[in-house]
C-alpha positions as CSV (number, residue, x, y, z in Angstrom):
1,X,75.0,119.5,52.2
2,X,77.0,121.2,54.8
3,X,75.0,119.6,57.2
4,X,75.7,116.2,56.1
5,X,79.7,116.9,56.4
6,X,78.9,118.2,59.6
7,X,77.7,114.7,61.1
8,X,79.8,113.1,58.5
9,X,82.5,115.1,61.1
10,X,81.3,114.3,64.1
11,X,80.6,110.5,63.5
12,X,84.4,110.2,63.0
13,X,84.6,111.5,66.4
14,X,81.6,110.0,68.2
15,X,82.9,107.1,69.7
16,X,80.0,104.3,70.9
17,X,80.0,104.0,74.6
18,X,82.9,101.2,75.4
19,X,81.5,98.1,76.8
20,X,83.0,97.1,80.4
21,X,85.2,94.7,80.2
22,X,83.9,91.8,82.8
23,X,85.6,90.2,85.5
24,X,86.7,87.3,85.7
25,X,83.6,86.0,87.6
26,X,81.1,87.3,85.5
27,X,82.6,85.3,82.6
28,X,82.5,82.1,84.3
29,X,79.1,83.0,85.5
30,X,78.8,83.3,81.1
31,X,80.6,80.1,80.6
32,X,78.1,78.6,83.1
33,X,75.6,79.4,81.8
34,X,76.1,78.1,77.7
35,X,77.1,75.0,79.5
36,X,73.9,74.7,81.0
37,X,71.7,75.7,78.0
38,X,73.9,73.6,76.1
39,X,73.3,70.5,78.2
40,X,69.6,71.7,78.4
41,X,69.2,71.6,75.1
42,X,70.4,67.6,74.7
43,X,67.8,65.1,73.8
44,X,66.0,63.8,76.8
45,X,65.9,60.5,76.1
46,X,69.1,59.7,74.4
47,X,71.1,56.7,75.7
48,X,74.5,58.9,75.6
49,X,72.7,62.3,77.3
50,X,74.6,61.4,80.5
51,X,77.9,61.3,78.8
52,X,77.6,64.2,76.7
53,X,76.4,66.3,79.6
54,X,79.8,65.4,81.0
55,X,81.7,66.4,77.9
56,X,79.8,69.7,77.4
57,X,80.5,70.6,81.7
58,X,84.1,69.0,80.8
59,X,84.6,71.7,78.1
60,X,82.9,74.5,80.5
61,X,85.7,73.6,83.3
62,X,88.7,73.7,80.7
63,X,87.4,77.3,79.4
64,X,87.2,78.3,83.0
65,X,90.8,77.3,83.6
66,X,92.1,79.0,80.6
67,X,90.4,82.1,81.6
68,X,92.7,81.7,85.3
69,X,95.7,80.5,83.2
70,X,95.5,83.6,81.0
71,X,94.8,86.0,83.8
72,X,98.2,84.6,85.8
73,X,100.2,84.9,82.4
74,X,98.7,88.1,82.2
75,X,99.8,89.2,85.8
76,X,103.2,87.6,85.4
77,X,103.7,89.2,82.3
78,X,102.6,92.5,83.7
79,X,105.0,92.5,86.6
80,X,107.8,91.7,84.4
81,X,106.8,94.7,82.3
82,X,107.6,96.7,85.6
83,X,110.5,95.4,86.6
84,X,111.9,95.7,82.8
85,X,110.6,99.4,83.0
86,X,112.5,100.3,86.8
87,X,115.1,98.5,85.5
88,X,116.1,100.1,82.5
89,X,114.9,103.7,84.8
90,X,117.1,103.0,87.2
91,X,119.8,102.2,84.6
92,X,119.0,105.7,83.6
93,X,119.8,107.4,86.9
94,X,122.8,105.5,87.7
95,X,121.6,102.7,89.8
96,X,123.3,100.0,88.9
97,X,124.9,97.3,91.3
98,X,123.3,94.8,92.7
99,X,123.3,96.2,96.2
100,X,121.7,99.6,94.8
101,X,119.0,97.3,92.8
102,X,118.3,95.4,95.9
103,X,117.8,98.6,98.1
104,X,115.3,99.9,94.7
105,X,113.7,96.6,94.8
106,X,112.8,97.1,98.7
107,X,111.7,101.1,98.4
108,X,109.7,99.9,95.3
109,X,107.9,97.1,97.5
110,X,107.2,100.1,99.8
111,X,105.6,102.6,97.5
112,X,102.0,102.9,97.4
113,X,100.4,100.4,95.9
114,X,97.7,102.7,94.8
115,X,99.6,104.6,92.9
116,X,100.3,104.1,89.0
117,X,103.5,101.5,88.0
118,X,105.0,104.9,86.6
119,X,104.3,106.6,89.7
120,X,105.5,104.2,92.0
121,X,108.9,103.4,89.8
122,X,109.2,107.3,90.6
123,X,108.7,107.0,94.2
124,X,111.1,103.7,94.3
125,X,113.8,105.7,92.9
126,X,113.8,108.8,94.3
127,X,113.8,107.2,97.7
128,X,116.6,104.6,96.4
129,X,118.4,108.1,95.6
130,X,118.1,109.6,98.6
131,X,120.0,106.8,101.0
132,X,122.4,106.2,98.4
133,X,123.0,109.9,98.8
134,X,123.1,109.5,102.3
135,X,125.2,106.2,102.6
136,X,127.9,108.0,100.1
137,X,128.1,111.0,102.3
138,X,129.1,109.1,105.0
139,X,131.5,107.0,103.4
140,X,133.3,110.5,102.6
141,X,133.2,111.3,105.7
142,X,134.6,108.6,106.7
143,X,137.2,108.7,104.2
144,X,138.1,112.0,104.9
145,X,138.6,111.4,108.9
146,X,140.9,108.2,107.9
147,X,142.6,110.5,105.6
148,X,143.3,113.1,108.9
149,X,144.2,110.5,111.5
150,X,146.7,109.1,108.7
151,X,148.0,112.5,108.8
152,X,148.0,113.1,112.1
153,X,149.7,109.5,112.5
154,X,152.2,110.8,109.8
155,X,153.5,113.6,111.8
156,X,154.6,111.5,114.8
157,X,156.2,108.4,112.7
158,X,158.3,108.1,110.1
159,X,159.2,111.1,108.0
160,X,158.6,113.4,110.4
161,X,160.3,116.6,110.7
162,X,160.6,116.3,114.3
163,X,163.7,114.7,115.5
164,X,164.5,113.6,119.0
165,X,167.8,114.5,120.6
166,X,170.5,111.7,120.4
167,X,171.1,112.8,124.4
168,X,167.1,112.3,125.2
169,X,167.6,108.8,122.7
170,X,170.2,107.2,124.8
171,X,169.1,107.8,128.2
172,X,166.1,106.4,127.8
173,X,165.9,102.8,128.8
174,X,164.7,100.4,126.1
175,X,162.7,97.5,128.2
176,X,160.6,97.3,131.1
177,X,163.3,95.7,133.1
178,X,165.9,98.5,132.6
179,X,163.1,100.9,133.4
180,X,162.5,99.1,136.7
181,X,166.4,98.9,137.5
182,X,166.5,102.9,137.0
183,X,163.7,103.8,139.1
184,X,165.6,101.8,141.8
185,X,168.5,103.4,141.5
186,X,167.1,106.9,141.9
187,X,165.1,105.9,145.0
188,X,168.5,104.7,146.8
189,X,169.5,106.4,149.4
190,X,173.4,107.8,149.1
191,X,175.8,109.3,151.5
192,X,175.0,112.9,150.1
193,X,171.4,112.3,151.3
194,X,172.6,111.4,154.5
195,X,174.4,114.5,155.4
């Protein structure tokens, strides 16, 4: 009896050894080949054996284009099934404006394609992480050297604390014309010179 339980056990876990699943040309070389048995098997000398050779062939070809029809849908379907799942990832890690998704999109288009859709969504990220990381950095720095050449700027406009002398103010000429007139004037020769 304990026996019996025993394989009783192990049945539940024996699995039979899965079949491989064909390719797509091995089960149009299977459609093929029921289309030919099948038109074989017609009556020789029937009057309509021509025609329903056709229809039996006709029927072959429409399988055969399902079986490409479902494989695209099932491609399409499986890309979208990525995108949903870097998506709602990327959603996750804070990626989310356009220009961030677009940079993901291209780093995803990069990663290695022999990698896992998991793996690569990983990859995509990580790397979208990184120059966003980098492009923020320098925007910072950027920010933060506008912010010190608007102080800098500060000190010598408006508001400053330092004040020019009312003196130093009036003698200085205010257009280029003036400025000219003045430089004349202290290149002139006067009788004190002379002596």
């Amino acid at each position: 009896m304990k026996a019996s339980e025993l394989e009783k056990k192990i049945a539940k876990y024996e699995r039979p050894p899965e079949k491989p699943v064909p390719t797509e040309d091995e089960r149009i070389a299977e459609i093929t080949d029921e289309a030919l048995k099948n038109i074989n098997a017609l009556p020789a000398d029937s009057p309509t054996r021509d025609r329903d050779a056709a229809i039996v062939w006709g029927k072959a070809q429409r399988k055969i284009s399902r079986l490409e029809i479902d494989e695209s849908n099932r491609q399409v379907s499986s890309e979208r099934e990525i995108v949903t799942k870097t998506y709602e990832r990327a959603q996750k890690e804070g990626i989310k404006t356009d220009a961030e998704l677009r940079i993901l999109g291209f780093e995803f288009s990069k990663a290695d394609g022999s990698l896992g859709s998991d793996d690569r969504i990983n990859q995509a990220i990580e790397s979208t992480k990184g120059i966003l990381a980098q492009i923020r950095d320098g925007f910072v720095r950027d920010l933060e050297r506008d912010k010190k050449e608007k102080d800098d700027l500060k000190v010598l406009g408006r508001g400053s604390t330092r004040k020019e002398s009312k003196e130093t103010k009036e003698t200085k000429p205010s257009t280029m014309s003036q400025q000219l007139a003045e430089l004349n004037e202290k290149r002139r020769m006067t009788r004190e010179d002379l002596r």
